[in-house]
C-alpha positions in Angstrom: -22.7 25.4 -24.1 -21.5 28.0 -21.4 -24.1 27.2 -18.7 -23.5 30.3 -16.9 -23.0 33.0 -20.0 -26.7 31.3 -21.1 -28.3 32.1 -17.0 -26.4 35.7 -17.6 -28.2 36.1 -20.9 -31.7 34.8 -19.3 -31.2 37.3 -16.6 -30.0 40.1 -18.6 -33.4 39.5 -20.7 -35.6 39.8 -17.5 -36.3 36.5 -17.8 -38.3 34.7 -14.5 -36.2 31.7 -12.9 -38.4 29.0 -14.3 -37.0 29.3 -17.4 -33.8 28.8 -17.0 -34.8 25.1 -15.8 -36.8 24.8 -19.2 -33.6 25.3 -21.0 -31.6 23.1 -19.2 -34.0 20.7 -19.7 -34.2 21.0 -23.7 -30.5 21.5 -24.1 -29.4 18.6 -21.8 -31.7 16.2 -21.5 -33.9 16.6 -24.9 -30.9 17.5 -26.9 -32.5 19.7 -28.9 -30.4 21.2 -32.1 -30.7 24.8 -32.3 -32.2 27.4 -29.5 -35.0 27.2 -32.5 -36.5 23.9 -31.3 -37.0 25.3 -27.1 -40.8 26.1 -28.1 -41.3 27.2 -24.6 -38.8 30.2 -24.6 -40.3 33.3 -26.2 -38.7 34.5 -29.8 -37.1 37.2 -28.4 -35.2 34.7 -25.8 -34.2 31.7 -28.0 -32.9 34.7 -30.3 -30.9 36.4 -27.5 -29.4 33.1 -26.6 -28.3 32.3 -30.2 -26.3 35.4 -29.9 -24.4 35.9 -27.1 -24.4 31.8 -26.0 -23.9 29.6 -28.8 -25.4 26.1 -28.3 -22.2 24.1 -29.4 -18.7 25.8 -29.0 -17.3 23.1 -32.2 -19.0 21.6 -34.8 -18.1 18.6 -36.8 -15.5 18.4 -39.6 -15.4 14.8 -40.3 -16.8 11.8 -39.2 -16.0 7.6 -39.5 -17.8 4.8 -37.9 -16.6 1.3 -37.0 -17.8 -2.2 -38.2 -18.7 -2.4 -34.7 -20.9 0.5 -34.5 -18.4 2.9 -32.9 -18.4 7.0 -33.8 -15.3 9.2 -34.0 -15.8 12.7 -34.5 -13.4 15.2 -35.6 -14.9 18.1 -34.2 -13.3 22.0 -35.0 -13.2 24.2 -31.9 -14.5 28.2 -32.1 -11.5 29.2 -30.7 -9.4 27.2 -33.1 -7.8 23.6 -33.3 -9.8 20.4 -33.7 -10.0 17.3 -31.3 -11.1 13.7 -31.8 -13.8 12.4 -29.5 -15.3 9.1 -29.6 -18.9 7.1 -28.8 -18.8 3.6 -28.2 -21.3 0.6 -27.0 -20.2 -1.3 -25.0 -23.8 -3.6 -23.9 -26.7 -2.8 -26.2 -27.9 -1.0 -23.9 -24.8 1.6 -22.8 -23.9 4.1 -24.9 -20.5 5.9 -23.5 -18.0 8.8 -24.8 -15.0 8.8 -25.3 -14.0 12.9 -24.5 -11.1 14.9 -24.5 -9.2 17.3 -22.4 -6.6 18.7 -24.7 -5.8 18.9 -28.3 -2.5 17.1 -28.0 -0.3 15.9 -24.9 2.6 16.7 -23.6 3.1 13.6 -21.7 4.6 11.9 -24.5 4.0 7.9 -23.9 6.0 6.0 -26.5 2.8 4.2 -27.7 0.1 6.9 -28.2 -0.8 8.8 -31.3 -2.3 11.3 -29.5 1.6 12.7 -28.3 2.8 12.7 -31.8 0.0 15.4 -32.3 2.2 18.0 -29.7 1.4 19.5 -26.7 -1.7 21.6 -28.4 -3.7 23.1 -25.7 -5.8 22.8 -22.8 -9.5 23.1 -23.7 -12.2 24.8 -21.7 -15.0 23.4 -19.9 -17.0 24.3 -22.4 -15.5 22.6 -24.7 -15.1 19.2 -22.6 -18.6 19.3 -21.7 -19.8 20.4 -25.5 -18.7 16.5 -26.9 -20.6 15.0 -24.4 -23.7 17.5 -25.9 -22.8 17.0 -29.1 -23.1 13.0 -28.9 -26.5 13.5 -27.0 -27.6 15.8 -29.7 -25.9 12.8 -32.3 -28.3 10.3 -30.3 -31.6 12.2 -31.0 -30.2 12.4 -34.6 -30.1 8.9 -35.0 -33.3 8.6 -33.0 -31.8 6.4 -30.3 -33.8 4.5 -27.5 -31.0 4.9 -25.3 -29.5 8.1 -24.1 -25.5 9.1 -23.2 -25.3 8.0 -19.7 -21.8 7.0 -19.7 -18.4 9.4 -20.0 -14.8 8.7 -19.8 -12.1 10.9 -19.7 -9.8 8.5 -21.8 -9.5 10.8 -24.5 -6.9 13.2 -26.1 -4.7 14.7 -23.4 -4.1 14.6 -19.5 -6.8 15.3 -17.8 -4.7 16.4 -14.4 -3.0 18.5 -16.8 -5.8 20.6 -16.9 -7.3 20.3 -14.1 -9.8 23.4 -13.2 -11.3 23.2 -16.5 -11.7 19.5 -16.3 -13.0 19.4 -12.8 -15.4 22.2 -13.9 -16.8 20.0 -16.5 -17.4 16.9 -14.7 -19.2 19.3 -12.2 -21.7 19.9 -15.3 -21.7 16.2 -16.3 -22.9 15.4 -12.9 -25.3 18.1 -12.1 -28.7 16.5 -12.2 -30.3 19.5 -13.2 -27.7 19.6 -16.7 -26.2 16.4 -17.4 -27.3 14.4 -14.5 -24.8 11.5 -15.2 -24.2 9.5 -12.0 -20.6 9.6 -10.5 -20.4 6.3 -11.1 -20.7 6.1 -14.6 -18.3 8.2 -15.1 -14.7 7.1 -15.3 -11.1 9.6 -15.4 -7.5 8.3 -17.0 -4.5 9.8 -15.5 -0.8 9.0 -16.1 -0.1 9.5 -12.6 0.3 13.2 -12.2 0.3 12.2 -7.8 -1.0 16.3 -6.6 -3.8 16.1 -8.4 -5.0 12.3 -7.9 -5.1 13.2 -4.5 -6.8 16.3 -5.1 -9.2 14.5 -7.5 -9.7 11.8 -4.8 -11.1 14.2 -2.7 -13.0 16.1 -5.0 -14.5 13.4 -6.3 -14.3 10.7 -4.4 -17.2 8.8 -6.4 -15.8 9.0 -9.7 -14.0 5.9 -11.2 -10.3 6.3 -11.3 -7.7 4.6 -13.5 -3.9 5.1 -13.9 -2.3 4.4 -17.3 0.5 2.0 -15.6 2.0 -0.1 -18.5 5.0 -1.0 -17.0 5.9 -2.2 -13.0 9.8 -1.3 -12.9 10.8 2.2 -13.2 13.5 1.7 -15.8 10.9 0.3 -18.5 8.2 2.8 -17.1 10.3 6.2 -17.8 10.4 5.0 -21.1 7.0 4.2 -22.4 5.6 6.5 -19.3 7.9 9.5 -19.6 5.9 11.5 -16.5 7.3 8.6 -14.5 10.7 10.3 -14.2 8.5 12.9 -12.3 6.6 11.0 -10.3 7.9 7.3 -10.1 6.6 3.9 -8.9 7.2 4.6 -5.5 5.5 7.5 -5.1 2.5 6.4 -7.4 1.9 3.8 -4.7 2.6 5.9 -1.9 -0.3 8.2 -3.5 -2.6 5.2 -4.5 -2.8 4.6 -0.6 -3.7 8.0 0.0 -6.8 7.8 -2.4 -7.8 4.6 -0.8 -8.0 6.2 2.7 -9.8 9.1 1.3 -12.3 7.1 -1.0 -11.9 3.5 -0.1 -13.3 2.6 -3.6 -11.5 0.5 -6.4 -8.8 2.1 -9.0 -8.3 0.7 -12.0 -4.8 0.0 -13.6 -4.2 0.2 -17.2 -2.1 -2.1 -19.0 -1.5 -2.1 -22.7 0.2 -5.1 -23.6 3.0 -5.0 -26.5 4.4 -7.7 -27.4 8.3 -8.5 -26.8 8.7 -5.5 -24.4 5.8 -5.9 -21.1 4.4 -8.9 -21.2 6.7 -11.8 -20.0 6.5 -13.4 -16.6 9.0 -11.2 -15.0 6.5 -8.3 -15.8 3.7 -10.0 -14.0 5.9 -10.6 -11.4 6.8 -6.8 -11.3 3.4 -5.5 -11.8 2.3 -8.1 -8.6 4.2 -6.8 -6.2 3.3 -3.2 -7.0 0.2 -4.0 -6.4 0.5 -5.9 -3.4 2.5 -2.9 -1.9 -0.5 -0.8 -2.1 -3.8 -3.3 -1.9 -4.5 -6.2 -3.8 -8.3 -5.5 -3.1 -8.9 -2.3 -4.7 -6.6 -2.5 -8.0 -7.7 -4.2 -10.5 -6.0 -4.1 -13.6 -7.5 -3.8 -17.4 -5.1 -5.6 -19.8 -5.4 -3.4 -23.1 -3.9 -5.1 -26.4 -1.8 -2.5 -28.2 -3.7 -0.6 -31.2 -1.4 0.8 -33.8 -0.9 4.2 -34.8 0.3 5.6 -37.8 4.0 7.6 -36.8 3.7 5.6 -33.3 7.0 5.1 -31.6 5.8 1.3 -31.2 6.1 -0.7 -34.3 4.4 -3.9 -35.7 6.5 -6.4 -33.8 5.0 -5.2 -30.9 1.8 -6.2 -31.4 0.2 -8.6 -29.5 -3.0 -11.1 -30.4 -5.1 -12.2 -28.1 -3.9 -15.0 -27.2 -0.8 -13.1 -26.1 -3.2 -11.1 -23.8 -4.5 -14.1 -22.4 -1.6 -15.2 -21.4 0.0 -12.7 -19.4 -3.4 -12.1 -18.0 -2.8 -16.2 -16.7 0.5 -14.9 -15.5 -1.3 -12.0 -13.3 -4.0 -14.7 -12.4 -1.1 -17.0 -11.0 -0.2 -14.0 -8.9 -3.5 -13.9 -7.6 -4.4 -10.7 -9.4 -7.8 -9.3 -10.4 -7.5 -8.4 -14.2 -9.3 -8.3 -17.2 -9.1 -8.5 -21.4 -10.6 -5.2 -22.2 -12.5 -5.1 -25.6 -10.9 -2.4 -28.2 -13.7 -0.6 -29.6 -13.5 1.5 -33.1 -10.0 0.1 -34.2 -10.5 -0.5 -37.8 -11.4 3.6 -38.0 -8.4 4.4 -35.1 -10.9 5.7 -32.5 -9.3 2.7 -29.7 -7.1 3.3 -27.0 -4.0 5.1 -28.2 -5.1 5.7 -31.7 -7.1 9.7 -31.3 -4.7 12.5 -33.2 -7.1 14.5 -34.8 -5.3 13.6 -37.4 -7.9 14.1 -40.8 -7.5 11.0 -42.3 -11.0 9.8 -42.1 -13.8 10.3 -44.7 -15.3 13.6 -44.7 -18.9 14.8 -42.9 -21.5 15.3 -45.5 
């Protein structure tokens, strides 16, 4: 939903102020389906909105869930293309999405389904924030106990990419009179685009931010990493030190381990000593096992069990770094890390 095209419409109707908080509060909070269900608006308001605001800005085209009780949606955009967008549990109490900022990415890591879709396009905010109101909606649906209260920009695309469009969305995730998702449940993937994590640091300084690292040495980096030709080690750290002094709060490094090509104890011992030239205390780094991709520059050899995660994460450990095994949700129906192409391979929506 276009939050402000819907007050315009409310306004051009002669509507009083109260209402536009009653339709806040059925679209974001009750999830309501259509403009149909807001009982409080009068006819001739919910119709006015239906016309000249849409409720959704996409609508699904497929769907697949996991063994593990994660969603992926293949959702079609109004103004064309289609992106992949994901719900996941975590705790049986957490329900978090998965949401993209782009229908492809130009970024290119060697390991990612997403950049063998293309470049595609940047969406709107509308569009960011609609998969977040979509799963809500999806919730109600499946009569849930527990709302969305959990988003991560770990989608398709680079968020800094698209960065006034993004920023405008998380503005709506977080307002407490839309959304109202706290800052911190709310968690944004970069590659390492430096202007705009420090822009973002300051924007948001509240937010959770990770950086898709994958490799400590340059050489290896620019490979699986291409953007790192652009903005190398050295000045990722040099820029990691200027978000601590703005937010002082931990980042998050993201590792995905393949097998054969990052993982051996010269790795560790590269990836410890970029960390301990910025601050051992506020990086901690998520060791991701690699999830396959049909057409992925990675192939099978690469990847790891594990018990190959383990042990590098004992590597890191003997370094004295914070780290952790991060669970892969939704890989059997490739909704996991690395696996979202928009690609429609997966069984269609009734």
């Amino acid at each position: 939903m276009d939050w402000r095209k819907a007050r315009a419409v409310l306004k051009a109707h002669g509507a009083d102020l109260y209402r536009s908080g009653q339709l806040a509060r059925a679209v974001f909070r009750q999830a309501v389906g259509s403009y149909a269900e807001v009982s409080v608006l009068p006819a001739e308001l919910r119709q006015a909105l239906e016309r000249e605001a849409p409720l959704l800005s996409l609508s699904l085209a497929a769907e697949s869930r996991s063994q593990d009780g994660t969603v992926k949606a293949l959702l079609g955009l109004a103004r064309g293309g289609q992106v992949e967008t994901v719900l996941m549990r975590p705790t049986p109490r957490r329900w978090t999405a998965c949401i993209s900022t782009q229908t492809g990415c130009p970024i290119g890591c060697a390991f990612c389904a997403t950049a063998k879709a293309g470049p595609g396009r940047s969406l709107s905010a509308e569009e960011i924030t609609d998969q977040a109101l979509y799963w809500r909606q999806f919730l109600r649906r499946e009569a849930s106990a527990e709302r969305l209260r959990n988003v991560v920009y770990m989608g398709m695309g680079e968020p800094f990419l698209n960065y006034e469009n993004f920023q405008q969305s998380l503005r709506a995730l977080l307002d407490q009179k839309l959304f109202g998702i706290g800052a911190r449940h709310v968690s944004v993937s970069t590659a390492g685009l430096a202007p705009q994590m420090e822009r973002f640091a300051k924007d948001f300084p509240q937010v959770n931010l990770a950086v898709s690292l994958h490799a400590a040495n340059d050489a290896l980096r620019d490979r699986l990493v291409p953007i790192n030709k652009t903005y190398p080690l050295a000045v990722l750290a040099r820029t990691l030190k200027s978000v601590f002094v703005e937010n002082n709060r931990k980042v998050f490094l993201e590792y995905v381990i393949l097998k054969g090509e990052n993982d051996s104890p010269g790795d560790a011992e590269d990836l410890a000593a970029f960390i301990r030239s910025v601050d051992s205390k506020l990086l901690h780094v998520n060791l991701l096992l690699y999830n396959p991709a049909d057409d992925g520059a990675i192939r099978g050899g690469m990847i790891p069990t594990e018990a190959d995660a383990r042990r590098f994460q004992g590597y890191l450990r003997d370094e004295g770094l914070i780290c952790t095994v991060r669970q892969s949700f939704g890989r059997d129906i490739a909704a996991a890390c690395g696996q979202l192409a928009a690609r429609e391979k997966i069984r269609r929506a009734p």
